[in-house]
C-alpha positions in Angstrom: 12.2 1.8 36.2 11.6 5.8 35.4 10.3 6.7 31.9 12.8 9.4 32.1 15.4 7.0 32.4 14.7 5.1 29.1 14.7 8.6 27.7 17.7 9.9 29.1 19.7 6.2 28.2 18.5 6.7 24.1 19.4 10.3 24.6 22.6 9.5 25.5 22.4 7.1 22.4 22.8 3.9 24.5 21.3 0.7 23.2 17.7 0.1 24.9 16.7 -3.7 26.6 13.7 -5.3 25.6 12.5 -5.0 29.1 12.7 -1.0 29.0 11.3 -0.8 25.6 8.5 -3.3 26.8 8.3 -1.0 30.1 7.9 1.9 28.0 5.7 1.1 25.3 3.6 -0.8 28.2 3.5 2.7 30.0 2.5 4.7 27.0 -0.3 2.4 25.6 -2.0 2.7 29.4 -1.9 6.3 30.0 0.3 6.2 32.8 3.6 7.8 30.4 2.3 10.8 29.3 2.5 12.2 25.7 5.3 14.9 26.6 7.4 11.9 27.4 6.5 9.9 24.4 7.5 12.9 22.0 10.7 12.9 24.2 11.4 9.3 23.5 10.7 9.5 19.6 13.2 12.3 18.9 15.4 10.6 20.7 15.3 7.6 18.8 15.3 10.0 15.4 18.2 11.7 16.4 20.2 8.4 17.7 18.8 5.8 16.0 18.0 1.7 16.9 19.4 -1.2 15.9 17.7 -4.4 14.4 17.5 -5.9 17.9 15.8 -2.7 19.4 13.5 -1.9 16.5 12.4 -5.4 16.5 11.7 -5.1 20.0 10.2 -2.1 19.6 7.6 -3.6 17.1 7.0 -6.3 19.6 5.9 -4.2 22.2 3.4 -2.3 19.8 1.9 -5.6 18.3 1.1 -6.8 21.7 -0.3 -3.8 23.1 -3.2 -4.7 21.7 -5.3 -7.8 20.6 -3.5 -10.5 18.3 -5.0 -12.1 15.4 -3.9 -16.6 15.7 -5.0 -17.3 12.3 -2.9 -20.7 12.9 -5.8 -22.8 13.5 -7.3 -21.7 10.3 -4.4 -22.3 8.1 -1.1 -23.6 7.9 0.6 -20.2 6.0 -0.9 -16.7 6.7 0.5 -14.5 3.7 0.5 -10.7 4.5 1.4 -8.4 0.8 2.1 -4.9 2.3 2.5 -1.9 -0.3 4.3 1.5 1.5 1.9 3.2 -0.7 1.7 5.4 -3.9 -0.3 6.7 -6.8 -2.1 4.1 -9.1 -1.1 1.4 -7.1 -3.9 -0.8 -6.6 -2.0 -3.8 -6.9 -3.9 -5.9 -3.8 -6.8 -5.9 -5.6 -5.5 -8.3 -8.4 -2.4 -9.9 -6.4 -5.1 -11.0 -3.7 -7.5 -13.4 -5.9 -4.4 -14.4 -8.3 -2.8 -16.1 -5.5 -5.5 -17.2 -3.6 -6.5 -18.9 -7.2 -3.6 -20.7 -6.9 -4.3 -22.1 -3.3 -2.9 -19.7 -1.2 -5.1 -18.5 1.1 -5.3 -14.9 1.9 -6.3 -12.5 4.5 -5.6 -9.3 4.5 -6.1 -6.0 6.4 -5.9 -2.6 4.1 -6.3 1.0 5.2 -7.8 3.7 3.9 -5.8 6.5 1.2 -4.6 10.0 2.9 -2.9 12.3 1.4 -1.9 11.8 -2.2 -1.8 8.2 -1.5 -4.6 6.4 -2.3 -6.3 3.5 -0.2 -7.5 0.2 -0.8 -10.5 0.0 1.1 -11.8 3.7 -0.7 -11.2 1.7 -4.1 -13.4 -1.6 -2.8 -16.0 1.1 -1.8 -17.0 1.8 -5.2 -18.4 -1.2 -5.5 -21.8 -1.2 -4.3 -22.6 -3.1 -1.2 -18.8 -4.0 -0.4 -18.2 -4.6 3.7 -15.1 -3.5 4.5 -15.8 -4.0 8.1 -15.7 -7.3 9.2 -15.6 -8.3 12.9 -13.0 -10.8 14.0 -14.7 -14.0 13.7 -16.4 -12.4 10.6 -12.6 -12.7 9.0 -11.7 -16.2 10.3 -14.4 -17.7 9.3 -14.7 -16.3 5.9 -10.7 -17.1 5.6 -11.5 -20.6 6.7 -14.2 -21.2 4.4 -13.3 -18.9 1.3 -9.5 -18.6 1.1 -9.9 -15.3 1.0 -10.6 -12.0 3.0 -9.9 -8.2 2.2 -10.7 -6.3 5.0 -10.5 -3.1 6.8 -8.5 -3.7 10.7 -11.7 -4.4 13.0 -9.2 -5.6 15.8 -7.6 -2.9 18.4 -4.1 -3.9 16.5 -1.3 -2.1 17.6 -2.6 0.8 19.8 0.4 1.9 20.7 1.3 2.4 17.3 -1.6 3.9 16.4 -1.2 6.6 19.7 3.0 7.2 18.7 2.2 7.6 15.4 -0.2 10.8 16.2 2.6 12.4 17.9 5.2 11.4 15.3 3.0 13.9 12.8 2.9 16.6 15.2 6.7 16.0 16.9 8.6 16.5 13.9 9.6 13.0 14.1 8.0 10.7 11.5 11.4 10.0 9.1 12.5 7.7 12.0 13.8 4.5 10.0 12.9 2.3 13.4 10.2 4.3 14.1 8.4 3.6 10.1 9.6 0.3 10.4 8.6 -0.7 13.8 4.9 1.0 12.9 3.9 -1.0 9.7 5.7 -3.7 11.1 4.1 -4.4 14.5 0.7 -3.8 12.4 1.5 -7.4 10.7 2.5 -9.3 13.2 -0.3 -8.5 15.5 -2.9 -9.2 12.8 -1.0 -12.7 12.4 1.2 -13.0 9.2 3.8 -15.7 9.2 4.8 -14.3 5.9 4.9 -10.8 4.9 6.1 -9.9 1.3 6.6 -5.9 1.2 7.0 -3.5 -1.3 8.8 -0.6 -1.1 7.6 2.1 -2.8 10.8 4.8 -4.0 10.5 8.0 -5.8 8.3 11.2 -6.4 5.9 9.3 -5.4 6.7 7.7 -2.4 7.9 8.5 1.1 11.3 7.4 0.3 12.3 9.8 -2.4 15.8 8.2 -3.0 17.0 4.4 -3.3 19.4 4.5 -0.8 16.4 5.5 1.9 14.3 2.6 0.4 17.0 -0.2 0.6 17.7 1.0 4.1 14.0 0.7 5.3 13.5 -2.2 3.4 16.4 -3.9 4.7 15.2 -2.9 8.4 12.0 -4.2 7.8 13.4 -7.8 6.7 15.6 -8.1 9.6 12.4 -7.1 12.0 10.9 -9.7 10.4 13.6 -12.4 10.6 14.5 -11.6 14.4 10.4 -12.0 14.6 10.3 -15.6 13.3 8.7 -14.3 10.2 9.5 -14.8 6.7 9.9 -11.8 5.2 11.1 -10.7 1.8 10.9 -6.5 0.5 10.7 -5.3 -3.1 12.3 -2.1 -4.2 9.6 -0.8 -6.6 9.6 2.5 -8.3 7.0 5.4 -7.6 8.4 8.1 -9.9 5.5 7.9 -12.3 2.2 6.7 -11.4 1.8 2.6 -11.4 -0.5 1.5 -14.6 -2.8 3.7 -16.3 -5.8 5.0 -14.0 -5.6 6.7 -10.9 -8.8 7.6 -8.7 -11.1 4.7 -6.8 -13.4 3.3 -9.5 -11.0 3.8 -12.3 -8.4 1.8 -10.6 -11.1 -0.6 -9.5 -11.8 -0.8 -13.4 -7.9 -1.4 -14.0 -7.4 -4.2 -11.5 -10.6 -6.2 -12.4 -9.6 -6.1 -16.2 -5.8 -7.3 -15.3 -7.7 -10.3 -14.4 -8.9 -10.6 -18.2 -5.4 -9.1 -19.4 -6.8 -5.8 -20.5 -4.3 -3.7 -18.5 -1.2 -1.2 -19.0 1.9 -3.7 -19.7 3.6 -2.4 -16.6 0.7 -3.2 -14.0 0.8 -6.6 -15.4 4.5 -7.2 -14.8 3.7 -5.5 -11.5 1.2 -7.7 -10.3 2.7 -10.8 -12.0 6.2 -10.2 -10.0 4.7 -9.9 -6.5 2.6 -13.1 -7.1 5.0 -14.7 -7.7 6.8 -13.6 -4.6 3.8 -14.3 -2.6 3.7 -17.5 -3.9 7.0 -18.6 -3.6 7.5 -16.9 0.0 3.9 -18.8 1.2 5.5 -22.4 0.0 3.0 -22.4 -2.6 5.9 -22.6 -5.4 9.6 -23.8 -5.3 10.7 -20.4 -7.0 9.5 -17.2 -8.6 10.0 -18.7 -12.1 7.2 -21.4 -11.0 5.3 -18.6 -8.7 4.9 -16.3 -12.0 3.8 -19.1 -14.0 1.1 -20.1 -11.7 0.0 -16.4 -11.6 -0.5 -16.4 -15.0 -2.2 -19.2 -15.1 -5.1 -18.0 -12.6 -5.7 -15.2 -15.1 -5.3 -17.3 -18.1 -8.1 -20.5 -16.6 -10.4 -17.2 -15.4 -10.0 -18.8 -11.5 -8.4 -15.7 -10.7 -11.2 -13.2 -11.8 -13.7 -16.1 -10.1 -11.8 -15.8 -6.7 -12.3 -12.4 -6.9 -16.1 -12.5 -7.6 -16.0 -14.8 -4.7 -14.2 -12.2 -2.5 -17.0 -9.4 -3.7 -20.1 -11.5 -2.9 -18.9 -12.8 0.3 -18.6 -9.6 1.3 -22.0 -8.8 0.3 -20.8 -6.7 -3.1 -22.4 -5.9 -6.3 -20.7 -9.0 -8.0 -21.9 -7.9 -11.3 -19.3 -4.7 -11.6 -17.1 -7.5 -12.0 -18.8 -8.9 -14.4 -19.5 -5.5 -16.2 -17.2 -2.6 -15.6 -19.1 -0.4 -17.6 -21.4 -0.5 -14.6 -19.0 1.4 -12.1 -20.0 5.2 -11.2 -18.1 7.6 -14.0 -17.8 11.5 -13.8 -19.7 14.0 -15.0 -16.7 15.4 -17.3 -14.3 13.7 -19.4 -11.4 15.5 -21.3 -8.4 14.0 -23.1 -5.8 16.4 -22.5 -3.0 16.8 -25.3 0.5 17.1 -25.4 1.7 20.7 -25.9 4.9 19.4 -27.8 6.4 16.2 -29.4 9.7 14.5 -28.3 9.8 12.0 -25.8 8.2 12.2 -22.4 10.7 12.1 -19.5 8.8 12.6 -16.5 5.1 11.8 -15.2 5.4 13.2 -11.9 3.7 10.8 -9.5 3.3 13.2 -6.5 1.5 15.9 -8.6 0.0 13.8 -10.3 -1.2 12.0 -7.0 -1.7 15.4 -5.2 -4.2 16.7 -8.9 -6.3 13.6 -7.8 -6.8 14.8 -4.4 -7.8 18.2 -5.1 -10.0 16.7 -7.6 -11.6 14.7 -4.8 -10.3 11.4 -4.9 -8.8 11.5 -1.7 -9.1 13.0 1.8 -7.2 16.6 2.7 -7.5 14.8 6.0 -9.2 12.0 7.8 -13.1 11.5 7.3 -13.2 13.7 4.2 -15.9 11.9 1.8 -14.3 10.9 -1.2 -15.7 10.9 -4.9 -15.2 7.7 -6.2 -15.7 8.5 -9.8 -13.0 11.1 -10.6 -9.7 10.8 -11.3 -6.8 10.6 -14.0 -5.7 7.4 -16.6 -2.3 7.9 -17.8 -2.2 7.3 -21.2 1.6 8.2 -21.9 4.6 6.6 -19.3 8.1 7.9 -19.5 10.2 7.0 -22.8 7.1 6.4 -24.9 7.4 8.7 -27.9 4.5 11.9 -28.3 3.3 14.1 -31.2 2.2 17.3 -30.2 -1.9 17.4 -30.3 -1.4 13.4 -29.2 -3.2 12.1 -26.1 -1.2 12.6 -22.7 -4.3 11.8 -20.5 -7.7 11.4 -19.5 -9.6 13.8 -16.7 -12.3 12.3 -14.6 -14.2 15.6 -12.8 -17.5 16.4 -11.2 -17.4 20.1 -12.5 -15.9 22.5 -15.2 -14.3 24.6 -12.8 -12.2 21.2 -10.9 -11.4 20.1 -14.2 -9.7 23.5 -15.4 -7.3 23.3 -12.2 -6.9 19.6 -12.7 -5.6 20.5 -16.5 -3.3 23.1 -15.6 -1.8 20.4 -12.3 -1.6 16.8 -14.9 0.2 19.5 -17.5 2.7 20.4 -15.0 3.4 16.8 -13.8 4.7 16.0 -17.6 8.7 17.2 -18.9 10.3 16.1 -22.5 12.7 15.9 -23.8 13.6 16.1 -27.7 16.0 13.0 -27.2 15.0 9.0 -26.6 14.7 8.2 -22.6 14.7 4.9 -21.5 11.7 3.7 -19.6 11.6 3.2 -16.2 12.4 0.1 -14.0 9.5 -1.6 -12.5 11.9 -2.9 -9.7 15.5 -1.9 -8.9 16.0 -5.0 -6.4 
């Protein structure tokens, strides 16, 4: 078997075995296909496409170029929640000790934010003292003895993913539907989910813009999962406006602990009460979502929730008492409310500028390794179809200097539209 061959055969828009895929992949991940070929392949498969059968093979081969994490011995049900990513969505962070709470163990692998998107592991960081990189047996035995883990990926999971996905960025070839799929796919099964809820992120704010591209991922990803032997369930979420109120690592951090004590936007609550309840339900925990939101909101309710998550912190050798106190978490030097510049109703929050204002206010990472201020940031104060009074309160700016917050004014102003007529809110989930 020739790489070429497997090139020229997708090229030609034939349907690949799982023994050239596997040769392929095998080739890649060892040096011996080279990178020229590699690019090859992935335009290849943009321009022509996989099925279900080929992506999931496709995945397969990536998860075992690597290490693979058996968490079987350790429990009966390994629950991975995977978000595609967005702005304000630090959802983990509360679903994680909610369902754990409810007997569920959890043990999960984040990543960090890039781009406008913003990263789990950055928002943990702002707690003092917070490991985020725990070796392997590190993670099993704190799964095995806590119920719950939330970690950075200290295994070699996935390589080949890892190497594609490199010349995806520089190829012109990263909106591949198998190729997105196959990627944060093959990153789950290697670290040894039997059950993977994801959610989809669509809109502004997302990487698929419309909801035709997110039900088509979405769908892809559930039959990778299925063909896989995993249960697998996707939720179409919406990521035109930012999710909640703050955005920025120790403001969300602030959001997601107080959704513990219900002190958080309505809209993060239904969030985070929702995918509980899928978690739940898909992890055998409850019979359906109506049972698996009930349980959810009764780990906040009894405070085991909040507990679990003060369990999670000190484990990981965190400051436990910023959960305790919030107040305690780093804040910016300047704070400005910024005001609406006309009344009516507001029909757009932008997510992506408002996601990109947070970057440039440091936040996130231009690229990878930047250091990241934890303090600054943006909370939301107004969500599409709430009503506004010029002079009102649109927002709050978290900056580090007079100059970053000028240029963060004039981005979060742009990010808003009106209109002089009533707009319905937005969906939290279209399916």
């Amino acid at each position: 078997m020739r790489a070429a061959d497997v090139i020229i055969k997708k090229r030609d828009k034939q349907t690949l075995s799982a023994q050239e895929i596997d040769f392929f992949i095998n080739g890649f991940t060892n040096d011996e296909i080279p990178d020229y070929q590699a690019a090859a392949f992935a335009m290849a498969v943009l321009l022509n496409g996989m099925d279900s059968r080929e992506t999931t093979d496709l995945t397969l081969a990536m998860a075992r170029s690597g290490q693979t994490l058996d968490l079987s011995k350790i429990v009966d049900v390994v629950v991975d929640k995977h978000s595609s990513g967005g702005v304000g969505d630090k959802t983990s962070i509360s679903v994680i000790p909610m369902v754990a709470a409810c007997g569920l163990p959890v043990g999960k692998m984040s990543g960090r934010g890039l781009g406008f998107s913003g990263g789990t592991l950055d928002k943990l960081e702002s707690i003092p003292g917070y490991r985020v990189n725990l070796t392997t047996e590190e993670f099993k035995t704190q799964l095995k003895e806590k119920g719950i883990v939330l970690s950075g990926q200290s295994l070699d999971l996935a390589p080949a993913d890892g190497k594609l996905y490199a010349l995806r960025d520089v190829t012109g070839t990263v909106p591949s539907m198998p190729l997105i799929a196959s990627s944060i796919m093959s990153k789950k099964i290697a670290a040894g989910a039997t059950a993977i809820v994801l959610d989809v992120k669509v809109g502004l704010g997302a990487f698929m813009q419309t909801l035709e591209e997110g039900r088509e991922l979405a769908a892809l990803m559930t039959d990778i999962g299925h063909l896989a032997g995993r249960k697998t369930v996707a939720l179409l979420s919406d990521m035109n406006q930012p999710l909640g109120s703050a955005v920025g690592n120790a403001l969300e951090m602030v959001e997601a602990i107080n959704a513990l004590r219900y002190d958080a936007p309505h809209d993060y609550m239904e969030h985070i009460l929702h995918v509980s309840a899928h978690v739940l339900t898909l992890g055998g925990r409850a019979q359906n979502l109506d049972e698996g939101r009930a349980l959810a909101r009764r780990s906040i309710e009894d405070g085991s929730a909040l507990e679990k998550l003060r369990l999670l912190v000190a484990a990981q050798g965190g400051d436990v008492s910023y959960v305790d106190d919030v107040s305690k978490f780093e804040r910016a030097k300047f704070i400005e409310e910024v005001s609406a510049p006309q009344s009516g109703f507001v029909a757009q929050v932008n997510a992506r500028v408002v996601g990109e204002a947070s970057v440039a206010l440091g936040a996130g990472r231009a690229k990878k390794g930047d250091p990241i201020d934890h303090a600054v940031g943006f909370r939301i104060l107004k969500k599409v179809g709430d009503s506004i009074q010029a002079g009102e309160a649109l927002c709050e700016i978290h900056a580090d200097s007079p100059a970053k917050l000028d240029e963060a004014r004039a981005a979060i102003l742009s990010a808003f539209q009106y209109s002089a007529e009533p707009i319905s809110p937005l969906p939290l989930f279209y399916e």
